[in-house]
Every structure is written in C-alpha cells, then in structure tokens.
C-alpha beads as a LAMMPS data file, in Angstrom:
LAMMPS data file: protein, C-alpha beads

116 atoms
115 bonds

1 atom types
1 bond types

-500.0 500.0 xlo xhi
-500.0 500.0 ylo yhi
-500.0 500.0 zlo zhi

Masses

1 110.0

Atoms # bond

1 1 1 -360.032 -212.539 -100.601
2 1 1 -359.126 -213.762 -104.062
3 1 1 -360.810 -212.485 -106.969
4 1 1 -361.976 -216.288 -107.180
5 1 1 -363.764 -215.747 -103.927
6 1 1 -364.770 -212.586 -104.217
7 1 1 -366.935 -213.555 -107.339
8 1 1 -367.975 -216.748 -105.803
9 1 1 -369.180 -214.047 -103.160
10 1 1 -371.081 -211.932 -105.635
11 1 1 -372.475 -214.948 -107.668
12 1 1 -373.839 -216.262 -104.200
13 1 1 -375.801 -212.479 -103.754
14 1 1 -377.013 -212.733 -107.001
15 1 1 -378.152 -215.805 -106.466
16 1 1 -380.526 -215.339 -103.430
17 1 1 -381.744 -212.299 -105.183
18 1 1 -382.873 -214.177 -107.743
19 1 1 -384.234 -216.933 -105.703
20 1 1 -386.260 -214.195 -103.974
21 1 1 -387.831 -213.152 -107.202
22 1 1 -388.827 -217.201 -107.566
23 1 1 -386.244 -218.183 -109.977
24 1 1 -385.011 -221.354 -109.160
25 1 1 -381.369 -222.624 -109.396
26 1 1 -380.145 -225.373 -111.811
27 1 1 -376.356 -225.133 -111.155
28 1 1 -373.566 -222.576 -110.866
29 1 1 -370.475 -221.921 -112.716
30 1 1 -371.205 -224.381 -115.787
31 1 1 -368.130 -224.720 -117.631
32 1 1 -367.417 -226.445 -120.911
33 1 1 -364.088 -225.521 -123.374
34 1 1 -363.498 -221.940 -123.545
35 1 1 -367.134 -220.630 -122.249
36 1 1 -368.643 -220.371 -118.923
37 1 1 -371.987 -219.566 -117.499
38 1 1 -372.488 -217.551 -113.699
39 1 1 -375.708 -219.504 -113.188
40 1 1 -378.246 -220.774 -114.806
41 1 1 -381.635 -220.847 -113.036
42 1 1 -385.369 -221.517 -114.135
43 1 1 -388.287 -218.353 -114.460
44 1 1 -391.145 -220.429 -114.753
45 1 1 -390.977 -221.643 -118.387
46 1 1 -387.735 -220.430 -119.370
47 1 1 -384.594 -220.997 -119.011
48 1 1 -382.062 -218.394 -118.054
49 1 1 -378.546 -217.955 -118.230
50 1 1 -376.934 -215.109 -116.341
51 1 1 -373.957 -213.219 -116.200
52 1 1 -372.792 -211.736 -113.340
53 1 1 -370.686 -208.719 -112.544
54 1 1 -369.486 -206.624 -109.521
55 1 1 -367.784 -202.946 -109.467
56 1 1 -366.986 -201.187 -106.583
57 1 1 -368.563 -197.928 -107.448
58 1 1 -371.897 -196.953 -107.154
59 1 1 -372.150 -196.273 -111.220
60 1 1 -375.073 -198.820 -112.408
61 1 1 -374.146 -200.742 -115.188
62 1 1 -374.518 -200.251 -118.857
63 1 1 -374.603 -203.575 -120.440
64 1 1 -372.838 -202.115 -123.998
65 1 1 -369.665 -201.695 -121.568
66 1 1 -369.646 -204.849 -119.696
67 1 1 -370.205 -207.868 -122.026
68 1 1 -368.284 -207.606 -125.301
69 1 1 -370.100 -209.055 -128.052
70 1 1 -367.530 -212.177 -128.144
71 1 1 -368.402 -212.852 -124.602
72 1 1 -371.688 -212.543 -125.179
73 1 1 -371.569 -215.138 -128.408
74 1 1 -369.261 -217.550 -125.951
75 1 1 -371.831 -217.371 -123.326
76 1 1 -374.899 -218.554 -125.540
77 1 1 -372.594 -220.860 -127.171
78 1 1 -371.846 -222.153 -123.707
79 1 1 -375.991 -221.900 -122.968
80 1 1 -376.526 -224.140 -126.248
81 1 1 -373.764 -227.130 -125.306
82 1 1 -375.591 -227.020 -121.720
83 1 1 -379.031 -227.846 -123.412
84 1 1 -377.650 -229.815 -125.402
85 1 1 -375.742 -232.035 -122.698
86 1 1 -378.880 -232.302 -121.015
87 1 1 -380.991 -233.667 -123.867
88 1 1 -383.145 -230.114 -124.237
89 1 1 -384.218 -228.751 -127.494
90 1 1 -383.222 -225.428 -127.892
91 1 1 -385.966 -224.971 -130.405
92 1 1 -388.740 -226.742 -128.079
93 1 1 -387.774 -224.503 -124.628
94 1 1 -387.494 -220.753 -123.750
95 1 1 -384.490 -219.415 -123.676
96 1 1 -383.370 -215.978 -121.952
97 1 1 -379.824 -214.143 -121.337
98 1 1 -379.517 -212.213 -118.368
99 1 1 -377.438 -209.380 -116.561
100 1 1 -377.292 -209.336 -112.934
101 1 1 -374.761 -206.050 -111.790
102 1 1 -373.867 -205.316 -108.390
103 1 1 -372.182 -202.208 -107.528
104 1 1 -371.214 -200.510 -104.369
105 1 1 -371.508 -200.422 -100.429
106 1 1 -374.395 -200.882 -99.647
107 1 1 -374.926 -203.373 -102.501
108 1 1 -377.351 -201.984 -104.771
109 1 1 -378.628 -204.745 -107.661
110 1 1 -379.390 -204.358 -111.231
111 1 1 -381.208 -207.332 -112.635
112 1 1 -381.729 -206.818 -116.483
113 1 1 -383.854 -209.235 -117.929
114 1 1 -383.179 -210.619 -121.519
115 1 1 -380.076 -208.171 -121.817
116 1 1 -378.233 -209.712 -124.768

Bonds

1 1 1 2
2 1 2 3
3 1 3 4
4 1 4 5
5 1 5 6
6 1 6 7
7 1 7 8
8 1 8 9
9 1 9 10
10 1 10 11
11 1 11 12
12 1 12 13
13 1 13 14
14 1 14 15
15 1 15 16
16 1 16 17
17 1 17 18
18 1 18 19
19 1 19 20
20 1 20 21
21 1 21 22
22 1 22 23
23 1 23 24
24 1 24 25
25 1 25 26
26 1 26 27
27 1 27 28
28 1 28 29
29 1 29 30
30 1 30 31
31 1 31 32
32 1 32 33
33 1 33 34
34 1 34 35
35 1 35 36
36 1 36 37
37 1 37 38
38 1 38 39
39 1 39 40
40 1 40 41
41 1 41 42
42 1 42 43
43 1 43 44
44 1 44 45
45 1 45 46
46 1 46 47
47 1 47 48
48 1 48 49
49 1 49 50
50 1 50 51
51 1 51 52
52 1 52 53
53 1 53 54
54 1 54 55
55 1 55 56
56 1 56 57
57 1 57 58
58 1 58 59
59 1 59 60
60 1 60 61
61 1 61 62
62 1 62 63
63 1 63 64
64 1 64 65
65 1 65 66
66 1 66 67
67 1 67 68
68 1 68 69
69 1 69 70
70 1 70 71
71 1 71 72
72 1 72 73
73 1 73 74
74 1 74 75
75 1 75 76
76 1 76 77
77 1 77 78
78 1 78 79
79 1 79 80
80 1 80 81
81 1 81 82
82 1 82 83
83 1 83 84
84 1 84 85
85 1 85 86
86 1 86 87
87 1 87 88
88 1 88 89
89 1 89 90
90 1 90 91
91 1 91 92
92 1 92 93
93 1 93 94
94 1 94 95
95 1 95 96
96 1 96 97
97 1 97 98
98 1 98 99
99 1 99 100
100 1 100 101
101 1 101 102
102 1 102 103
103 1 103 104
104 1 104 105
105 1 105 106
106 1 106 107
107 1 107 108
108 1 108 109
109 1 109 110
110 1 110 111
111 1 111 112
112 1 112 113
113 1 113 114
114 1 114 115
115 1 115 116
C-alpha cells in the first residue's frame, strides 16, 4: 500500500469516527497552492477543519510534536481560501481546527477538539 493509500485509509477511519460523533462531511482532501486540508466537516454551527495523522505505535499523540507551527499557519490559511471560495464570512461563521491521531493495532483514536 502506498503511503497515498495508506492515508486515504486513515482519513477514511477518521472520517466515520467523526460521522459517528454527528459531524457531518463537506469534502475531503481540499487542496489549493501549497496548503491542504484532511477534511473538513460540520459540528453543528461550526465549521471544522481537521488534520489527520497515523503512527504505528501505540504512543498517543502530542499535538506540539506533530503539527509544526508553519503547517499549522498553511492549514488555516488553506481553511480561510476554502471559506472564502465558497462565499462564507470568516467573521460571520464558527470556525474550529482539529486533531484527529490514530495510533496502533488495534486502532485506538485521539480526537482533540480545537487543537491549534
């Protein structure tokens, strides 16, 4: 499996875990210039944009170690052009950045809300 796949994989688990919790999905892998976005779902009123991220061991993540603060700025840089290409007001909607980390066999799932 290509590391293509395999996060395809891993953004599809996240995904249904999140659908579970009622968030619903807007679209997957938005992509514009240099920044990306895993998914991007709805919470009720907000709007959330998550990361996604997979490691083999069972060590739960620590979001200081995962997202650098460049890819952080990239992805809510990525988050405004998506509003923004979709006629939404930043300034009139919620807005929220999440972590979703998946680690191990079993997969275990760390969903941390508003983590950047």
């Amino acid at each position: 499996m290509s590391s293509k796949e395999a996060g395809n994989c891993f953004e599809t688990i996240a995904c249904e875990y999140l659908e579970q919790k009622e968030l619903k999905l807007v679209t997957r892998n938005y992509r514009v210039n240099d920044g990306e976005v895993d998914l991007i779902m709805k919470d009720g009123q907000y709007w959330v944009f998550i990361e996604v991220k997979y490691r083999q061991n069972d060590r739960m993540y620590d979001i200081r170690e995962v997202l650098e603060p460049e890819q952080k700025k990239r992805i809510k840089r990525t988050a405004k052009l998506f509003l923004h290409q979709h006629k939404i007001s930043e300034f009139e909607v919620r807005i929220r950045f999440d972590f979703v980390g998946i680690t191990g066999t079993p997969f275990q799932i760390e969903w941390l809300q508003d983590a950047f």
